[in-house]
Every structure is written in structure tokens, then in C-alpha cells.
C-alpha positions as CSV (number, residue, x, y, z in Angstrom):
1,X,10.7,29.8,13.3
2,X,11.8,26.2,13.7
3,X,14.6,24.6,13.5
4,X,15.0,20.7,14.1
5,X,13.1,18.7,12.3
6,X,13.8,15.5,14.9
7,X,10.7,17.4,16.9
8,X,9.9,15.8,20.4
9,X,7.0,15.1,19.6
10,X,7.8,12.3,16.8
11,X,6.0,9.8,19.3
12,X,2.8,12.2,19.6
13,X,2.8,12.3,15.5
14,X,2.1,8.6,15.2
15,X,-0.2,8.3,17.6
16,X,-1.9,11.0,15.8
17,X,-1.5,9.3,12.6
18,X,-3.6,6.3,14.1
19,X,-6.1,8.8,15.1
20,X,-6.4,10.7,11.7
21,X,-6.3,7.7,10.1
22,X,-9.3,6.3,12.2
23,X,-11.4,10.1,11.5
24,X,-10.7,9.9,7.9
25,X,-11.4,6.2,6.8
26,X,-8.0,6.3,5.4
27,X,-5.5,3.1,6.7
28,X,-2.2,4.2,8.2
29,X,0.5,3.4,5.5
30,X,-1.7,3.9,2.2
31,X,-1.3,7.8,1.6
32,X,-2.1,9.6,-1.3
33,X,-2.8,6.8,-4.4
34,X,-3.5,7.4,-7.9
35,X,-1.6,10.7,-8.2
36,X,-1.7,12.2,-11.5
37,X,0.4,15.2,-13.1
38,X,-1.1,18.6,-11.9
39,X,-0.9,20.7,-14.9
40,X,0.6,24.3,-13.0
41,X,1.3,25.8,-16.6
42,X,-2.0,27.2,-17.6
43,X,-4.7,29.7,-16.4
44,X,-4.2,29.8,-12.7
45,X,-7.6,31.6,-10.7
46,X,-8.7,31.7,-7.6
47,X,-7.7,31.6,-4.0
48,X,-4.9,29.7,-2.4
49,X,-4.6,29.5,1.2
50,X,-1.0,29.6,2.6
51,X,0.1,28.6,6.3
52,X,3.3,29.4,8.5
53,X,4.5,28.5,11.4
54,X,6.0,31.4,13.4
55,X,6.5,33.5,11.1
56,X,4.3,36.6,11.2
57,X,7.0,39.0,12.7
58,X,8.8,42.1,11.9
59,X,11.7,40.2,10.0
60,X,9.3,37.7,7.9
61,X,6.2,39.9,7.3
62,X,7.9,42.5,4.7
63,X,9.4,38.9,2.9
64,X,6.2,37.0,2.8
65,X,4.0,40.3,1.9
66,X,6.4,41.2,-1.6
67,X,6.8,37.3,-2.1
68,X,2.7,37.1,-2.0
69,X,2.4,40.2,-4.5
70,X,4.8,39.0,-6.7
71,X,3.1,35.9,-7.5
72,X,-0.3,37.5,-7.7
73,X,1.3,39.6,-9.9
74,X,2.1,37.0,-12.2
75,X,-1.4,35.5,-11.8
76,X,-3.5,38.1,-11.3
77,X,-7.0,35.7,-11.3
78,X,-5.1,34.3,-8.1
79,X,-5.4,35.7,-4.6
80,X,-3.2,34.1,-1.7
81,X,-4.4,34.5,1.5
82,X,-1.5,34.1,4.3
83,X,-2.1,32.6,7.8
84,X,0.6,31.9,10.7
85,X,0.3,29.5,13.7
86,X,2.1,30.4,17.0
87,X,5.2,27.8,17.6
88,X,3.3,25.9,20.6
89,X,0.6,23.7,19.7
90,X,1.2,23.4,16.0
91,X,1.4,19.7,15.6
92,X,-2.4,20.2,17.2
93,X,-3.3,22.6,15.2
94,X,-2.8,20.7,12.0
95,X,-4.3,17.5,13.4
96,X,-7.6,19.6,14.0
97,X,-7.1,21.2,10.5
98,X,-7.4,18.1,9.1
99,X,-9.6,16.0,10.5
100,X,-12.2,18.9,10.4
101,X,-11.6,19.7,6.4
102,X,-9.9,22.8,6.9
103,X,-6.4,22.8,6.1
104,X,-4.8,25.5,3.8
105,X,-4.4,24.9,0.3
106,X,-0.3,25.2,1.4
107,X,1.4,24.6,4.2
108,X,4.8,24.6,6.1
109,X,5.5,21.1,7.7
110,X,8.7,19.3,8.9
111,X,8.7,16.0,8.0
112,X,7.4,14.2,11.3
113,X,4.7,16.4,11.4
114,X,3.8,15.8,7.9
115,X,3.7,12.1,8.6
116,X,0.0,11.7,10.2
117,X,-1.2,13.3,7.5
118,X,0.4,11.7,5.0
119,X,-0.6,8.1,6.2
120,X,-4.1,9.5,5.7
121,X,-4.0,10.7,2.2
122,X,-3.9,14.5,3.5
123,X,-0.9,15.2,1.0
124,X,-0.3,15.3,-2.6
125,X,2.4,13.0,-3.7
126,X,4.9,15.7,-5.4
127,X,6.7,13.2,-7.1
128,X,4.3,12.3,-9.1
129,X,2.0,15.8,-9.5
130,X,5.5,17.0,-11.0
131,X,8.3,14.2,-11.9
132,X,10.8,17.5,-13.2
133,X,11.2,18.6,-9.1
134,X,13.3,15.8,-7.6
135,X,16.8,17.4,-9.5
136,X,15.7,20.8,-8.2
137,X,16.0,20.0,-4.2
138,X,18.9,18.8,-2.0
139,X,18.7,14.8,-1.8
140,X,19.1,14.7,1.4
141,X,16.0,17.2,1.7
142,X,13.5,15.2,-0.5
143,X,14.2,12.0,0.6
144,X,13.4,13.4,4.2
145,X,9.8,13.4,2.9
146,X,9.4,10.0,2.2
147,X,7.8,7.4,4.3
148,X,8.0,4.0,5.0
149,X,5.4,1.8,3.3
150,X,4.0,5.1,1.6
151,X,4.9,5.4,-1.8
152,X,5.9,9.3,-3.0
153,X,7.5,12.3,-1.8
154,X,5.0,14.8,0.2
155,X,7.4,18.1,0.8
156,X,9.3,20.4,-1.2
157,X,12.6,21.3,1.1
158,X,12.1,25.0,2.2
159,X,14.8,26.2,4.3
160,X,17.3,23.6,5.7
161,X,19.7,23.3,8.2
162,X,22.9,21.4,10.0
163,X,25.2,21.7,12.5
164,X,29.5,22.4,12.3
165,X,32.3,21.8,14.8
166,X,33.2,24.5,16.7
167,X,36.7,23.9,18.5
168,X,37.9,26.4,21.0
169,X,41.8,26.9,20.0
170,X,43.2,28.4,23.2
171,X,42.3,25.4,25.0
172,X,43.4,23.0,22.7
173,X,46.8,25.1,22.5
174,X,47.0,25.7,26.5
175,X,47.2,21.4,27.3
176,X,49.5,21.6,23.9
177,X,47.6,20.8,20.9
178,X,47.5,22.4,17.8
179,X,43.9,23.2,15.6
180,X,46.3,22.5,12.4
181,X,45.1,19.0,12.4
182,X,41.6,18.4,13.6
183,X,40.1,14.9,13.8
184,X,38.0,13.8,11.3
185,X,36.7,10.8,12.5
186,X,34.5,9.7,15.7
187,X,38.1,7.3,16.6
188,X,40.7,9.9,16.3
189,X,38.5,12.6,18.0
190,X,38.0,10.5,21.1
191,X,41.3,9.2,21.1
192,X,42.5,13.4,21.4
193,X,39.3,13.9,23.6
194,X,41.0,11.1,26.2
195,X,45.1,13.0,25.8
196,X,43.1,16.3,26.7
197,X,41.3,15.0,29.3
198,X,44.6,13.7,31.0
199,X,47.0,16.5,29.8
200,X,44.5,19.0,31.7
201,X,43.4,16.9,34.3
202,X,39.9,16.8,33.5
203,X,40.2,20.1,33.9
204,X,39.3,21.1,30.0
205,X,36.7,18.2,28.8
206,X,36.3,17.7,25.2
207,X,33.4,15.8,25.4
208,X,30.0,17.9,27.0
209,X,27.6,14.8,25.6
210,X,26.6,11.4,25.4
211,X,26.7,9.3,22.3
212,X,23.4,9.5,20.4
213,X,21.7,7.6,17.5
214,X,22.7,11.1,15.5
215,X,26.4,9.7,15.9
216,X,25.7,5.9,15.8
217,X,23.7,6.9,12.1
218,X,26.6,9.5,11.0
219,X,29.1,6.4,11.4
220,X,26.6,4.4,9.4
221,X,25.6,2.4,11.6
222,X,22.1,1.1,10.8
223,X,18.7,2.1,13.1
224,X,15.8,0.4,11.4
225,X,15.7,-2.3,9.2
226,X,13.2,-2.9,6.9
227,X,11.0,-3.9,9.2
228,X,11.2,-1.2,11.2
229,X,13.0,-3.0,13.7
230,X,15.6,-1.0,15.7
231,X,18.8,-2.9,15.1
232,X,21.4,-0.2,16.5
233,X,23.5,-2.5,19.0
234,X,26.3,-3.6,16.7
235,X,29.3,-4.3,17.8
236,X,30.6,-1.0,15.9
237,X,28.1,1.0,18.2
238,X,29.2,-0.9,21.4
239,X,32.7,0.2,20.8
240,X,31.8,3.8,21.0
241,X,30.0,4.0,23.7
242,X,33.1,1.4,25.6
243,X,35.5,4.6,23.8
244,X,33.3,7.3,25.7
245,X,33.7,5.0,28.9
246,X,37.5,5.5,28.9
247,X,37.2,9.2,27.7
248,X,35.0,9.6,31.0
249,X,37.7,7.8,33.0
250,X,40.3,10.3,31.7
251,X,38.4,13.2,32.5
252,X,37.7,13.8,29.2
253,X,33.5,14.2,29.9
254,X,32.1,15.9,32.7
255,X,29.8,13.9,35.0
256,X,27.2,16.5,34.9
257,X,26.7,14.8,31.0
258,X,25.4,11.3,32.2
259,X,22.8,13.1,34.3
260,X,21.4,15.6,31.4
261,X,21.2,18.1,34.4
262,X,23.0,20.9,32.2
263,X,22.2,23.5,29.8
264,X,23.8,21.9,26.8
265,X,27.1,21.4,24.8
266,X,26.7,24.2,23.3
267,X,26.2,26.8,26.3
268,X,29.1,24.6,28.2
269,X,31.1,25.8,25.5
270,X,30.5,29.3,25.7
271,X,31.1,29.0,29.3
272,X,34.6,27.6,28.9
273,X,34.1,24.4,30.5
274,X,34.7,22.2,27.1
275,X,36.3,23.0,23.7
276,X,34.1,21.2,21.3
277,X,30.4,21.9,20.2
278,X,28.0,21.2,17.6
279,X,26.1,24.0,16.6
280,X,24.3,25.7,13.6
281,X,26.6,28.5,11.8
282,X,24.4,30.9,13.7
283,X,26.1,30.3,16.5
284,X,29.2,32.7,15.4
285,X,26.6,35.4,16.4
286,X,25.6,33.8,19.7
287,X,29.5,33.5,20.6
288,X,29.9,37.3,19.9
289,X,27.3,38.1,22.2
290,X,27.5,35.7,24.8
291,X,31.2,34.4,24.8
292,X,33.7,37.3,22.9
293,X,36.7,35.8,23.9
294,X,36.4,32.7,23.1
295,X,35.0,33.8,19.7
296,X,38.7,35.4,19.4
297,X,40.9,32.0,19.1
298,X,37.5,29.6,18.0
299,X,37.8,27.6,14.7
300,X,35.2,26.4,13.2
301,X,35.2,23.0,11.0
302,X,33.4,20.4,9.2
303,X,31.0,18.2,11.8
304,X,33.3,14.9,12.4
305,X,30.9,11.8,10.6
306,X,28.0,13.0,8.3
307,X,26.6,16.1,8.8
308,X,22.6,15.9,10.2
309,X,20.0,17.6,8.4
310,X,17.1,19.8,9.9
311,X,14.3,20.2,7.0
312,X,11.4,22.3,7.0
313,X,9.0,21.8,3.7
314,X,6.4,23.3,1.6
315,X,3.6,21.0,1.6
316,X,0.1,20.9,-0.3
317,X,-3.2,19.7,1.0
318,X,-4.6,16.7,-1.1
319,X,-8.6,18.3,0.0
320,X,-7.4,21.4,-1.9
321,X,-9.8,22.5,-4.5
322,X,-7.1,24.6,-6.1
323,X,-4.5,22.4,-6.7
324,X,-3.1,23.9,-9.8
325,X,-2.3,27.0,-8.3
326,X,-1.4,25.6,-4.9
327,X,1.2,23.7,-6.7
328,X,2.1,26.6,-8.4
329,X,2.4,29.0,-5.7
330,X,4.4,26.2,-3.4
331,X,7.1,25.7,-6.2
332,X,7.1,29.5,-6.3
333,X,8.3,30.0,-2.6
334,X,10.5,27.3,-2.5
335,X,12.3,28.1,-5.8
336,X,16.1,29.0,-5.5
337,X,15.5,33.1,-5.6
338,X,12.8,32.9,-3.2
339,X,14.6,30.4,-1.1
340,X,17.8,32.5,-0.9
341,X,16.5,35.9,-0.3
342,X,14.3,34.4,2.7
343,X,17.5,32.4,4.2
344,X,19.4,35.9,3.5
345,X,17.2,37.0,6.6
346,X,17.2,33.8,8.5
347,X,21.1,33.6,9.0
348,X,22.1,30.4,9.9
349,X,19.6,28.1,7.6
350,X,20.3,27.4,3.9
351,X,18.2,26.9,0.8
352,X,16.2,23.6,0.0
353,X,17.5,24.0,-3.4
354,X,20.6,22.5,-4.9
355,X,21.6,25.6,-6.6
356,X,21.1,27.9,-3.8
357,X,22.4,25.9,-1.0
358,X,25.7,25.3,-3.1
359,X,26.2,29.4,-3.5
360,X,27.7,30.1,-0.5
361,X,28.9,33.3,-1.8
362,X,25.0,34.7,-2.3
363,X,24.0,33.6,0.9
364,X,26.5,35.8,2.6
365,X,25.8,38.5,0.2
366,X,24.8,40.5,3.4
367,X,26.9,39.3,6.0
368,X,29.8,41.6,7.4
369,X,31.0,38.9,10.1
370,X,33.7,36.7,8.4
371,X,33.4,34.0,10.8
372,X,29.9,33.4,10.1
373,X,30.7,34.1,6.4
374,X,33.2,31.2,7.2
375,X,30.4,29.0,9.1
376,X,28.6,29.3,6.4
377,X,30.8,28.4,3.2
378,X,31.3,25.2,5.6
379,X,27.9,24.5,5.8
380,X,27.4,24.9,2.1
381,X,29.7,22.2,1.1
382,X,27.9,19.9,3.9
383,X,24.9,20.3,2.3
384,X,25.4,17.8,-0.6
385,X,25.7,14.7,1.9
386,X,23.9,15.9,4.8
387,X,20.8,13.9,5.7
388,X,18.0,13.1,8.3
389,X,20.3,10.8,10.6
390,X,17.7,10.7,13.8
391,X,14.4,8.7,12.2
392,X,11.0,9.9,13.7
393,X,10.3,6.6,15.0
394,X,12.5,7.4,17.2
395,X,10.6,8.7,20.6
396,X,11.9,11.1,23.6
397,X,10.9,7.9,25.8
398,X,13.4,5.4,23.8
399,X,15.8,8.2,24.2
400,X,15.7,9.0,28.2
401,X,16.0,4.9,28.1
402,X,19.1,4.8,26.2
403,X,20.8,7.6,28.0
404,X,20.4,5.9,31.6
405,X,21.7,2.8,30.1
406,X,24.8,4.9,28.5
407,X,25.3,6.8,31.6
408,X,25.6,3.0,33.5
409,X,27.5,2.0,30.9
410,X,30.0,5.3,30.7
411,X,30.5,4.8,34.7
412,X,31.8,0.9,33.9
413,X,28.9,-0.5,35.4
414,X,27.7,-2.2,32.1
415,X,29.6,-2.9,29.0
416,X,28.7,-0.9,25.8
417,X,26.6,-3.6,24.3
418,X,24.9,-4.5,27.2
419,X,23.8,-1.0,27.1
420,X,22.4,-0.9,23.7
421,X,20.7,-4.3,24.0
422,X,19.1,-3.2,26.6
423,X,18.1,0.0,24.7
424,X,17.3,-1.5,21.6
425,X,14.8,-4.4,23.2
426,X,13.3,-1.2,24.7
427,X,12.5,0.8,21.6
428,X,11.3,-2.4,20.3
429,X,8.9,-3.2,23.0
430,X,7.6,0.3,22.6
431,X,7.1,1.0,18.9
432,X,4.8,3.5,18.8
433,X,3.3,2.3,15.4
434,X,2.5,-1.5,17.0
């Protein structure tokens, strides 16, 4: 199973729209045209073909196998065949799958992924096969399917999820600061991340990462312009990165950071050497198995800026010959009972639906652990504003780029906007779609 939809391999997916594009006839941008209403509320027959990613296990099996039934059961001229793709290769997989004619009737697709195969016509337009969806889904989650230049929306939001502060209070309490009154903003949460970087003589970092376009986009600052033109070095984003320069000179980041030579915010945090992370509401679990006693004094709050989303989607084939009861079956497993009794076993995500990512209190139905049941209620009230903040123009390439210029810039050996001129004439000169 899957979690970010920002996949490394955004820059792979446009190349592999161009390449799709080029097998199929179909020119990169023009996706599916002409949709019409698909009429699901009839006599539904034959067979549907239904595909996975990672998800043929002992957990999901039992799920899939009584959701399958059930539907059958309500159509029984329908039988839906299930298949599952290992996690590596998948992006591959589907490329092949659709330049040779054979992809499933329904599919499970994060949004980049999606993306070649919507520039090639290889989706149905769900907007317009049924205008009642769009109020069903989280906003965030549906406008994640939508493309630049494509008209439509090619994914119903499965199972979604975001990330939460996680502050570890005997840290904050040992240099003498209190978890009663959290920062809420980027500015005051650097400006505490500097006092605890002096008042423990770098000894307890806040920081454990470098700015990203995830933080530039949650202070909404703008990435692409309509051209598709990265336009992230404003004077609002040069200021952050100047703020991490004097939170690095107070001790307040470790150096090990600017090099990317470390296992991640998150694992820094369950090894005591910072007290702040982002991580999903999982990650109550991971601290009770790998760090106990911080769990003891950790509290966990709302992610300071607007909350990122990670979407995986529902998707159906435009070559499908069943489209009626593809439709029908993919608003069937993405509706808000389905969705919640399937994120009920995959702690940690939450429902594509409005309805059941807002009922915290069903989600946690089986929970015993009251700080996840905590996580989670948090992540529940994110859910209305959260949204894709990383676009997947945006390339692992453009990103080692930026971070050496940030890590020049952190040292004082360039000035924030030098940085991110630097950085942004970069991405631009290596625009994967050019």
C-alpha cells in the first residue's frame, strides 16, 4: 500500500506521457473529449476487471473478497475479476497496460501516475460520466485529479492521507518552554525553533529539515503560473529560507540536514535528537514501538501552514467495454461505507469521502490507543483544507538542485533569493514537459 502521492517518479510520468501519447495517436494535453453521462442505474452484466496496487495480503484480501461479493450480489449478471501489482514497477506496469490495450476496466492510480494516461485519452472524464460525484469527495481530493490544459476530473479519491505535528514535550519543557502554546505559523515556529536552539546549545534542534516547496505552497506561496512556469522565488520565500539560515546559526538545525545524509525527521525524532516531526497519525504506533518514552510526554497538533494531501483514486479505463458497470463498481468501492471500513484496517489514511473523512469518531471505532484516536480526530478536521501542495511537475532532479542551493544558502554562503533564483531558473531550464 502506498502512501504519497508526490511519487519520485513524477519526472518518469511525463516522459511517459510523451511516449503513450506518441503509441496511441493521442496529443499530450487533449485527454478524454466528448464525454457523455454513463447511465450506472440500469441492468448492469458482465465482467469488470479491477486492479490494486499492493494489496493482495492477509489484511486486504478478506476486505476486497466480501467487498467483491457484495456487489455481485447486488448485480448478479456482473462478475468482477480482482488483480494486484507488486509496489515496484507499477508506474511500468500501467504504461505497458496501456499502450498494449490491456488495462483493467478499474484501476487504483495516484494522480501522477494517472497523468500519462490521461493526456492520452486512457481515462474517462468522471466529471462529466456523472456531474452528482463532485459534492461526494473531499475538494482537496478531486481537484488532485485534474490536469493542466485537460479538461475534467479522472479519479474518484479512495483513501487519503496527511501529515500532523508531533512535538516532543520533555524537551521543550527541559530548555523551559511550555506545549500550552504551540506555534501556529512558519514565523513564530522558527522564531521558538532559534530560542531552543540557543537555550540548549544546539543541543536539542527543532528543525531536522530543510525548507521545501511543501512549506513554500502551505504559506501560499505560488509554484506554477499558468504557464507552467516555476515562479517560487518571491521575496516571501527568500525570507524563509534567510529565517532557517539564522535558525542554523543558533543551533537550531543539525548540519547533518543540509547534506540529506540522515534517516529523516521523523526517525531523528524518535531518536531524541530533535523535538518536532511531521508525520502521518500512524506514527503514534511507530513511536510505541520504536521510541516508548518519548511517546510518554509527545503532543501531537495540527501541521503549522496547510496541511498536504497524499491521494490515492479509483480510476476507470476509457478502452473499457463495460463502462456502465465499471462506473458502477468504482463508485461502489469508493463510497463512504466502503471507504471507511477499508481505512478502519489501514490505520493512519482516511476516507476520500466528505462524510467519512469528517467522522472521526467511526474511524476509530476500533482503535484502543487514545493517542492515535487523538492523531486521528486531528487529521479529520485537516481534511477539509488539506490539498496537493507539491505539483507533479515538480522532479527529484529540481529537488536535489534546490536543496544544494538551500544548504549554500543555510551556511551564509548565498542569500535566500539567490538560492531560489538559482533553483527556479533550474526547474525552468529542465521542464520535463518542454
Amino acid at each position: 500500500m502506498k502512501h504519497s502521492t508526490r511519487i519520485t517518479t513524477a519526472a518518469t510520468g511525463l516522459l511517459a506521457a510523451a511516449a503513450l501519447a506518441g503509441c496511441t495517436g493521442t496529443a499530450g494535453g487533449a485527454g478524454a473529449t466528448g464525454q457523455e453521462d454513463i447511465d450506472t442505474t440500469g441492468e448492469l452484466s458482465g465482467t469488470v476487471s479491477f486492479q490494486t496496487w499492493s494489496l493482495k495480503n492477509e489484511t486486504f484480501t478478506p476486505y476486497f473478497e466480501d467487498l467483491i461479493d457484495r456487489f455481485e450480489s447486488e448485480h448478479p449478471d456482473v462478475t468482477v475479476e480482482w488483480l494486484d501489482q507488486p509496489g515496484d514497477g507499477y508506474q511500468d506496469k500501467i504504461l505497458s497496460q496501456a499502450n498494449s490495450g490491456t488495462l483493467p476496466d478499474v484501476l487504483n492510480l495516484p494522480p501522477d501516475i494517472a497523468y500519462p494516461l490521461v493526456t492520452a485519452g486512457k481515462l474517462i472524464d468522471l466529471d462529466a460520466a456523472d456531474p452528482t460525484l463532485a459534492e461526494t469527495y473531499v475538494p482537496g481530493a478531486w481537484e488532485a485529479y485534474t490536469y493542466p490544459g485537460v479538461e475534467g476530473v479522472f479519479g474518484l479519491p479512495w483513501y487519503l492521507g496527511t501529515d500532523l505535528g508531533w512535538w516532543n514535550g520533555s524537551a521543550l519543557e527541559k530548555y523551559g518552554f511550555s506545549t500550552d502554546d504551540l506555534p501556529t505559523t512558519d514565523e513564530d515556529f522558527l522564531a521558538l525553533a532559534v530560542e531552543m536552539g540557543k537555550a540548549s546549545d544546539g543541543r536539542m534542534p527543532l528543525l531536522s529539515a530543510m525548507p521545501t516547496i511543501d512549506q513554500f505552497a502551505s504559506n501560499d506561496i505560488e509554484i506554477l503560473d499558468d504557464q507552467g512556469e516555476f515562479v517560487f522565488n518571491t521575496p516571501e520565500a527568500a525570507a524563509i529560507v534567510d529565517d532557517y539560515a539564522e535558525a542554523y546559526a543558533a543551533g537550531a538545525l543539525p548540519p547533518e540536514a543540509l547534506t540529506g545524509d540522515y534517516g529523516g525527521n521523523a526517525d531523528m525524532f524518535k531518536q531524541g535528537k530533535v523535538a518536532y516531526t511531521t508525520a502521518g497519525s500512524g506514527f503514534a504506533g511507530d513511536l510505541a514501538s520504536d521510541a516508548p518514552t518519548i511517546r510518554e510526554s509527545v503532543v501531537p497538533e495540527a501541521r503549522i501552514g496547510a496541511a498536504p494531501l497524499f491521494v490515492q483514486g479509483i480510476n476507470v479505463s476509457n478502452d473499457s467495454d463495460n463502462k456502465a458497470a465499471a462506473l458502477a463498481f468504482a463508485e461502489f468501492v469508493t463510497n463512504t461505507e466502503n471507504q471507511v471500513e477499508f481505512v478502519q484496517l489501514a490505520l493512519g489514511f482516511m476516507p476520500g469521502t466528505v462524510d467519512g473523512s469528517a467522522d472521526a469518531e467511526a474511524l476509530s471505532a476500533s482503535v484502543d490507543d487514545p493517542l492515535q484516536k487523538q492523531a486521528m480526530e486531528i487529521v479529520s478536521e485537516a481534511m477539509t483544507d488539506a490539498r496537493i501542495l507539491t505539483p507533479f511537475q515538480w522532479t527529484d532532479a529540481m529537488k536535489t538542485f534546490m536543496d544544494q542551493q538551500l544548504a549554500l544558502a543555510i551556511k551564509g554562503d548565498l542569500s535566500g533569493q539567490e538560492a531560489l533564483d538559482k533553483a527556479v531558473e533550474y526547474a525552468n531550464a529542465n521542464r520535463i514537459e518542454q
